[in-house]
C-alpha positions as a printed NumPy array, in Angstrom:
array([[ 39.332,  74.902, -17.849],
       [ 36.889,  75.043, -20.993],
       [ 33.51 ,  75.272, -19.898],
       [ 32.644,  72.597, -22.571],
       [ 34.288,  69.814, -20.257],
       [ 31.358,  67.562, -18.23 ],
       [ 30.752,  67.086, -14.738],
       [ 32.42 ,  63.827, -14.631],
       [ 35.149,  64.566, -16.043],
       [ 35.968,  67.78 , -13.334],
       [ 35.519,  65.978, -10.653],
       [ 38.538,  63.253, -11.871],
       [ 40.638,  66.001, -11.994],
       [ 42.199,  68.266,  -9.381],
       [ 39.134,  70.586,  -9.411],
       [ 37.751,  68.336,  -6.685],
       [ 39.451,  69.809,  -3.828],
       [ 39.439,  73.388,  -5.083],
       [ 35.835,  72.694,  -5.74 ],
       [ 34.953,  71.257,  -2.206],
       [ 36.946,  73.827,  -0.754],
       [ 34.781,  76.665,  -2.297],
       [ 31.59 ,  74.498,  -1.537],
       [ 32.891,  74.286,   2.212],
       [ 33.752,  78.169,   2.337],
       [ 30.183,  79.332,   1.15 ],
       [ 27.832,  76.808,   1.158],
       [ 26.312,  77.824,   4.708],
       [ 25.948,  81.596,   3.573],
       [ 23.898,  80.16 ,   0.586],
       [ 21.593,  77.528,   2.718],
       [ 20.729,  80.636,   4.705],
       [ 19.846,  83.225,   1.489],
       [ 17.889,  80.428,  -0.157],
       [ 15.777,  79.711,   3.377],
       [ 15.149,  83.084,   3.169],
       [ 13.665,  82.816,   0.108],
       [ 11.428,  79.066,   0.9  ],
       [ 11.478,  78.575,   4.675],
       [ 11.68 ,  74.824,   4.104],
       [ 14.765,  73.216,   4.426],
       [ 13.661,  70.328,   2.097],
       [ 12.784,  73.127,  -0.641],
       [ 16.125,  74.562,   0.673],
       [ 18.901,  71.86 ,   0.421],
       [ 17.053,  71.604,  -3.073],
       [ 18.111,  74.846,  -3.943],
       [ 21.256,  74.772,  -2.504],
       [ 21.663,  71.162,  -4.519],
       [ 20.747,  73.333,  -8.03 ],
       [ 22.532,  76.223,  -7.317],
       [ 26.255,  74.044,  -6.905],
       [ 25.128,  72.002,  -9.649],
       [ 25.141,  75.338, -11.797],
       [ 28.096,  77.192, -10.022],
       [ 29.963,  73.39 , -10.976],
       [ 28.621,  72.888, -15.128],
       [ 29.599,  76.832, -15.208],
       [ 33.084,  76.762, -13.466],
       [ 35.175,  77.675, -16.34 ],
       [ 32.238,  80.676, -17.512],
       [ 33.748,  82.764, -14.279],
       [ 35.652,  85.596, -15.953],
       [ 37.191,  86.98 , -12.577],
       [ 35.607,  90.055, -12.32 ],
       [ 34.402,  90.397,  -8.758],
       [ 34.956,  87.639,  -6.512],
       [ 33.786,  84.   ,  -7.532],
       [ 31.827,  84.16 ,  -4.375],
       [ 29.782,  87.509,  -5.701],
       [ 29.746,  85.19 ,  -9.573],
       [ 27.85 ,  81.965,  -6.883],
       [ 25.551,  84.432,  -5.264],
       [ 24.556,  85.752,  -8.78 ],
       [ 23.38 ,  82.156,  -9.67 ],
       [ 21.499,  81.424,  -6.283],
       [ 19.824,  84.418,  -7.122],
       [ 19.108,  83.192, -10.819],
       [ 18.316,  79.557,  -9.11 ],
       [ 15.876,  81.106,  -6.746],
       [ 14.271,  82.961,  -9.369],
       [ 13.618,  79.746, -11.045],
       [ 12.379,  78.178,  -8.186],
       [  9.545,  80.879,  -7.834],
       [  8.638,  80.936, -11.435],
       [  8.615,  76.996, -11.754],
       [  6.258,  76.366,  -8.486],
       [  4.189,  80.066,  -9.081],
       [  5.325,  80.835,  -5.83 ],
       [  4.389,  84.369,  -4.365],
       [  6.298,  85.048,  -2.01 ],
       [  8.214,  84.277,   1.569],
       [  5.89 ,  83.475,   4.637],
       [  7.979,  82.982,   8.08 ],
       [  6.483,  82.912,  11.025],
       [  5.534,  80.934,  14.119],
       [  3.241,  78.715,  12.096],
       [  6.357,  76.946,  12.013],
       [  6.12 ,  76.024,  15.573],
       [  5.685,  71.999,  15.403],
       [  9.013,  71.787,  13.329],
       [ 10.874,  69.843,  15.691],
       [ 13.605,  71.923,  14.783],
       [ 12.013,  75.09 ,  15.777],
       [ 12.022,  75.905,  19.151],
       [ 10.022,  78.503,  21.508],
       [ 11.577,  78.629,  24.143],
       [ 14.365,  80.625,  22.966],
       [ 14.554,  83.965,  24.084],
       [ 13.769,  87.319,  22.124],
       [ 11.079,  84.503,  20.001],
       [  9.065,  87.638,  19.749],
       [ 11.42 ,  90.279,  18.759],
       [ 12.416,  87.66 ,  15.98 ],
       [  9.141,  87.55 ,  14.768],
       [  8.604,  91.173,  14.24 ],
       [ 11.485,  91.616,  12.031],
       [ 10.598,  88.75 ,   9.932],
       [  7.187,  90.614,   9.699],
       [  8.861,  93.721,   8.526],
       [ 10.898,  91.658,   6.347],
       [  8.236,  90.549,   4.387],
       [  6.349,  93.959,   3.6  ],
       [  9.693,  94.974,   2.275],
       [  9.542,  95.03 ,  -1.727],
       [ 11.444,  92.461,  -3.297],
       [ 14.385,  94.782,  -3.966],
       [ 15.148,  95.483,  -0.823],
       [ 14.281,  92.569,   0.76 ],
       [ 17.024,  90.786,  -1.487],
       [ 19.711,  92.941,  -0.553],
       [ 19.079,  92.589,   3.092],
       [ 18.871,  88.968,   3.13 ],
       [ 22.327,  88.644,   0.761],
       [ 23.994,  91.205,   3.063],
       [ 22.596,  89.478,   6.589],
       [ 21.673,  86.101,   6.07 ],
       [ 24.893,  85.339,   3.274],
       [ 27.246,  87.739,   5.267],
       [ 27.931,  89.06 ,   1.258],
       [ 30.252,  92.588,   1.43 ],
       [ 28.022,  95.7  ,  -0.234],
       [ 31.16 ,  95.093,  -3.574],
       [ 29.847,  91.592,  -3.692],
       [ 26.209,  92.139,  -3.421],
       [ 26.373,  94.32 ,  -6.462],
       [ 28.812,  91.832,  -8.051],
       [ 25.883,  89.314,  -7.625],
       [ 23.013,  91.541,  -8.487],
       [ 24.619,  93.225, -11.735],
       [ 23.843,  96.86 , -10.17 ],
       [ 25.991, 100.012,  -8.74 ],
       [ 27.503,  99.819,  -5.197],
       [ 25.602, 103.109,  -4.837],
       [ 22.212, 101.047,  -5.344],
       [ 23.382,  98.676,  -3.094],
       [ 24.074, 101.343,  -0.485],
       [ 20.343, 103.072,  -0.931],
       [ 18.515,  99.552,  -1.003],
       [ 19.844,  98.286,   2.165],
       [ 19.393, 101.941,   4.232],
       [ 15.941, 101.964,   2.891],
       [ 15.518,  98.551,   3.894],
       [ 16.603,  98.607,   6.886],
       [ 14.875, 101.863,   7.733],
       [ 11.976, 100.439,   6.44 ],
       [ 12.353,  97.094,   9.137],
       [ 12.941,  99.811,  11.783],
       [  9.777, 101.896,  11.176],
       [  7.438,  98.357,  10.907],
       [  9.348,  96.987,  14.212],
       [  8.737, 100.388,  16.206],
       [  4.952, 100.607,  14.883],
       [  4.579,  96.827,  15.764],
       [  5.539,  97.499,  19.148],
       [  3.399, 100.567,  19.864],
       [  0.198,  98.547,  18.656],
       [  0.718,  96.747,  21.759]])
């Protein structure tokens, strides 16, 4: 399909169901990277709503190299990007401040050990912290991560053991403060 044709005129086609399909297949892993990134799920399902809205004007730009999956994640991350620029956003805050979301609960268990690793999450640099929340929170393969990022598997490989080293160290220090 040319990438010239409009929105409307997709969805009239057959592209509908192989459209919905893909939306169906990833749209969860996405919801979770862009929380990541916002921690509201308005700010979130806003996100999600842009991203699709660019993976759908740009379906025919996909040139098949990588998966289209890896091509969706490389928009989130442009859509995200966007998202921080346009509001002068700093950065991610999670925490228990969250607490009177109805839809957060404390009562379920490990509450604690879930806070400490979003602590260490966020005194990761950005670098890292993006890998570990496309690998974890999208479920993303290492091949599509770099796909998505535009960088060597190899730098893929590094970021995520540093990151994750990095969590560990922050976790184990955390707990030896108390």
């Amino acid at each position: 399909m040319a990438a010239s044709l409009t929105v409307d005129r997709k969805m009239t086609s057959g592209f509908r169901a192989e459209f919905e399909k893909f939306w169906a297949d990833t749209a969860g892993k996405v919801r979770a990277y862009m929380f990541c990134a916002c921690v509201s799920w308005t700010d979130t399902d806003d996100l999600v709503q842009d991203c699709y809205l660019r993976a759908l004007r740009g379906w025919g730009q996909f040139n098949g190299r990588g998966s289209r999956q890896a091509w969706l994640f490389g928009i989130a991350r442009r859509t995200r990007a966007d998202w921080f620029r346009q509001k002068n956003r700093k950065g991610i805050t999670i925490g228990l401040e969250n607490a009177n979301n109805p839809g957060v609960s404390l009562e379920r268990p490990h509450t604690e050990q879930i806070e400490s690793i979003w602590k260490a999450l966020r005194k990761l640099d950005a670098e890292q912290s993006e890998v570990v929340h496309l690998r974890f929170a999208a479920g993303l393969s290492y091949v599509e991560i770099a796909d998505a990022l535009g960088i060597p598997l190899g730098t893929v490989r590094s970021r995520l053991h540093r990151g994750l080293k990095a969590i560990r160290k922050k976790i184990e220090e955390q707990e030896n403060e108390t």
